[in-house]
Residue, then its C-alpha position, 0 to 999 in steps of 0.5 A: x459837278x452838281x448833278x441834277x437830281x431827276x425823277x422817273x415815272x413810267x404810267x402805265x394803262x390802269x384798265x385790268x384787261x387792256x393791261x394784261x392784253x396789250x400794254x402791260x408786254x410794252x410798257x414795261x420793258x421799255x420802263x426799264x429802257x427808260x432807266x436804262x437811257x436815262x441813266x447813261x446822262x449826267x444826272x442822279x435818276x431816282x426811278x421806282x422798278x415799277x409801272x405806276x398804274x394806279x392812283x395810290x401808286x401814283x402818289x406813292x411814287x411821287x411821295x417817295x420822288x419828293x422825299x428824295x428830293x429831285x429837282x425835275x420829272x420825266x413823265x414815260x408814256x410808252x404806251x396809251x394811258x390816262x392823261x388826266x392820271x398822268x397829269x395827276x403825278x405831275x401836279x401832285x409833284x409840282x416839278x419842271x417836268x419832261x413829258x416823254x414817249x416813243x415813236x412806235x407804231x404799235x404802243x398808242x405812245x403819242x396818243x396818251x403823250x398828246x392827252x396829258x402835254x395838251x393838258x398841261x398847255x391848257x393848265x398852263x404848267x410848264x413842260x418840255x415835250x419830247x418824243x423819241x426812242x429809247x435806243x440808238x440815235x433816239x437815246x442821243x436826242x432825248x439827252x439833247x433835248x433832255x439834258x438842258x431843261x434838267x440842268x436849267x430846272x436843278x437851277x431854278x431849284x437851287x436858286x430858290x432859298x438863296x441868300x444874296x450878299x451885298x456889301x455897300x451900294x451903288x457904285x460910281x453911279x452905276x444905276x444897271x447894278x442896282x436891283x428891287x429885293x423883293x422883286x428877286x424875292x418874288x421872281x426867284x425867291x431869293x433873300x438879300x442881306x445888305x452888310x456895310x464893306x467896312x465890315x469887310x476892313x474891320x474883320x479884316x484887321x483881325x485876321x490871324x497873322x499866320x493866315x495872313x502869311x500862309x496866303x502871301x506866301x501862296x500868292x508869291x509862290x504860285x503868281x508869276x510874279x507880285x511887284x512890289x515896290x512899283x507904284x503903291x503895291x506893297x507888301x503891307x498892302x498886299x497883306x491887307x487885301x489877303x485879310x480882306x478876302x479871308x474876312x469876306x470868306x468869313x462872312x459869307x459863311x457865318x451869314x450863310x450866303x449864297x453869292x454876293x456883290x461888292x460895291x468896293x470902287x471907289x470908297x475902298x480903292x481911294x481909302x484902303x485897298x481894292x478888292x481885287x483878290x476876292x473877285x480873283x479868288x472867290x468865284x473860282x475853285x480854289x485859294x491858298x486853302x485848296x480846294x473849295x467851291x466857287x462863291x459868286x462875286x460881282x463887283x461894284x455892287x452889280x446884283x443883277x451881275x452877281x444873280x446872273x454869275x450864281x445862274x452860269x454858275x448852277x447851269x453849267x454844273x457849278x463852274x467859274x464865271x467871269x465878270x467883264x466890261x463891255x469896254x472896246x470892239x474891233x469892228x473890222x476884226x469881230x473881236x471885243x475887248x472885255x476887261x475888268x477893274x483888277x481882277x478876273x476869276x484866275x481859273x480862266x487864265x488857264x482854266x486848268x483843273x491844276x491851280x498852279x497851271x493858271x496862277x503861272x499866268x497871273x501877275x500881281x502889278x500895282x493898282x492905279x488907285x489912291x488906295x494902292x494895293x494889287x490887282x491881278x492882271x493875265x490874259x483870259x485862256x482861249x476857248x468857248x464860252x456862253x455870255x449873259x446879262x440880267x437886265x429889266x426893261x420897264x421893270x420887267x427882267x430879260x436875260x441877255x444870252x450870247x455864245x462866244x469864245x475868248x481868242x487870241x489876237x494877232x501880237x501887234x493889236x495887243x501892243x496897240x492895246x496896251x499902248x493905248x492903255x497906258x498905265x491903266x492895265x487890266x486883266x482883259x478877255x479878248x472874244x469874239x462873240x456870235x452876234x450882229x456888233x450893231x444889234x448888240x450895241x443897239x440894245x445890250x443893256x448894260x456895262x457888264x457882262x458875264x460868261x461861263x465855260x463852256x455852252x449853255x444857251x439851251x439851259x439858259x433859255x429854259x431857266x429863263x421860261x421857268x423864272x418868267x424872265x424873257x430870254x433874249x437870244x443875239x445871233x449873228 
């Protein structure tokens, strides 16, 4: 897991007499408390062992938090001090920052806490406030509150630089999935490089054979079953979709992407193979290689989607996404049944940190496209997940925020399904998500949906509020 790199300041009153009368006894030890409770969170703390009073060690401090490259600040307040000197650190850093102090009586704490965060209201810098004790029940509210706004302002950091891959264009008439690259330029400084899919068959053809073959035989060897000889699934095909994937990995790091979109349906499903492996293989955490780290992939050159999986991906520490159609809700029992085209992230077929406990689970069944080839069919593994969606309305982005959880359904409703179905079968979460069914379709904005592991509400609101994009949280 990607930590959060986060800063500590501790201000300290800068008055020699009040000082050494009355704050400096307070302040610091409970600098050290701050370390202390900081530390127990899962984040890097980097934190000077002294109170910063002056403006030279002010700027010391920040100098020394800058070159160690954290990614947020927590302004300590314990006891009174100068708010413009605290708002000084702040600005000088230039970091989400949480601004910090105690509930004591004793220490002014919340005076100095009020003067600075009023400050950074009235300059409009964004902060979260939050005013606790240092030990017992306070410690636990200060990493509530805390723990997601360091997470969703390691995200804003990380984001910021990125390079967007986008392999072909709009896909089946899909106007959601396409984008304005400076208007992401602008919002969440990210670059796009746009590179032709058929870059993808032209190096996929040459791919070293003996890679090829080390990856099918991984795939025959840990799926619970490939089938060949049903409808246009063979080996050759197969062989083929493997090089594509292996030339998609290759691309991506020799253009330095960061996460990326293919366009795939239906130039590549009609004419040469679907892309079913990669979007299988490249947004979970490992392939026929071992382990690796998960590379964003939406499909049908859905930006938006492949902006808001890299989002789920930074937040929740760097996990597998998924990357779904809205496609059926069961209005009687909650439930909403959320394909995809061929292929799911395989680590949520289990989401088992042992790649052959999901891949078990996995099928390998032909495509029902021109183009033959596999996709790759399982039931998403019960459990909590956090749904999202970048979408614009009148040009102005908003992020779709919904938590949920894939369940399983009673045995005759999946048969009803897969009746209903026929030879189309696709990999499907089944989730019930905690939203009004008639609010949501009323306004979801989109055919594609996107959830992580786990739940990151809070992280997402916040990372919203730092990119200036409207959080638009469902509930029931």
């Amino acid at each position: 897991m990607n930590l959060p790199q986060i800063g500590l300041i501790t201000f300290g009153d800068n008055r020699d007499h009040e000082w050494q009368a009355v704050f400096g006894r307070m302040t610091e030890p409970r600098h050290q408390q701050a370390i202390a409770c900081l530390r127990r969170l899962p984040i890097e703390l980097h934190a000077d062992p002294a109170v910063a009073r002056q403006k030279e060690e002010i700027d010391a401090q920040v100098d020394a938090l800058k070159a160690a490259g954290v990614e947020a600040l927590v302004a300590h307040t314990p006891c009174w001090t100068s708010p413009n000197l605290v708002v000084r650190g702040i600005q000088r850093l230039g970091l989400p920052t949480v601004v910090l102090t105690n509930k004591s009586p004793a220490t002014h704490g919340t005076v100095g806490f009020l003067g600075a965060a009023g400050t950074l209201d009235q300059i409009g810098y964004p902060h979260l406030r939050v005013r606790a004790d240092l030990e017992g029940q306070g410690a636990e509210q200060i990493g509530a509150c805390a723990l997601p706004y360091f997470r969703a302002a390691a995200a804003q950091a990380r984001l910021a630089g990125q390079t967007f891959g986008l392999f072909g264009g709009r896909s089946l008439g899909i106007d959601t999935g396409t984008f304005d690259p400076l208007q992401w330029k602008r919002l969440f400084q990210v670059d796009t490089e746009h590179i032709d899919q058929l870059e993808i068959i032209r190096r996929a053809d040459m791919i070293d054979p003996a890679r090829t073959a080390a990856m099918i035989a991984w795939l025959e060897r840990t799926t619970a079953r490939v089938d060949y000889g049903k409808g246009k699934l063979t080996p050759e095909k197969l062989a083929f979709q493997a090089n594509c994937y292996l030339a998609t990995t290759e691309l991506i790091a020799e253009r330095g992407l960061d996460f990326v979109a293919i366009k795939c349906m239906p130039d590549l499903t009609n004419f040469y193979v679907p892309q079913c492996l990669s979007a299988a293989l490249l947004p979970g955490p490992y392939d026929a290689d071992g382990a690796k780290a998960p590379v964003m992939m939406a499909c049908e050159a859905d930006a938006d989607a492949a902006l808001t999986m890299e989002m789920l991906k930074q937040v929740s520490g760097g996990k597998p996404v998924l990357f779904m159609d809205v496609s059926y809700i069961d209005d009687e029992a909650q439930v909403f049944y959320m394909p995809n085209c061929g292929a799911f992230c395989s680590w949520y077929a289990a989401r088992a940190d042992d790649p052959a406990e999901n891949l078990r689970r996995v099928e390998l069944r032909p495509a029902n496209r021109p183009g033959g080839g596999a996709i790759t069919y399982f039931t998403a593994a019960p459990g909590p997940l956090t749904f999202a969606r970048l979408y614009r309305v009148e040009g102005q982005y908003r992020m779709a925020i919904v938590r949920g959880a894939t369940v399983s359904i009673p045995p005759e409703k999946y048969e009803a399904f897969v009746a209903a179905r026929g030879p189309h079968q696709l990999p499907t979460a089944f989730a019930r998500l905690e939203v009004d069914i008639d609010a949501f379709i009323a306004s979801f904005a989109s055919n594609h949906i996107l959830a992580v592991d786990g739940v990151y509400v809070q992280e997402l609101v916040h990372l919203c509020q730092l990119l200036s994009v409207k959080p638009v949280v469902y509930e029931r």
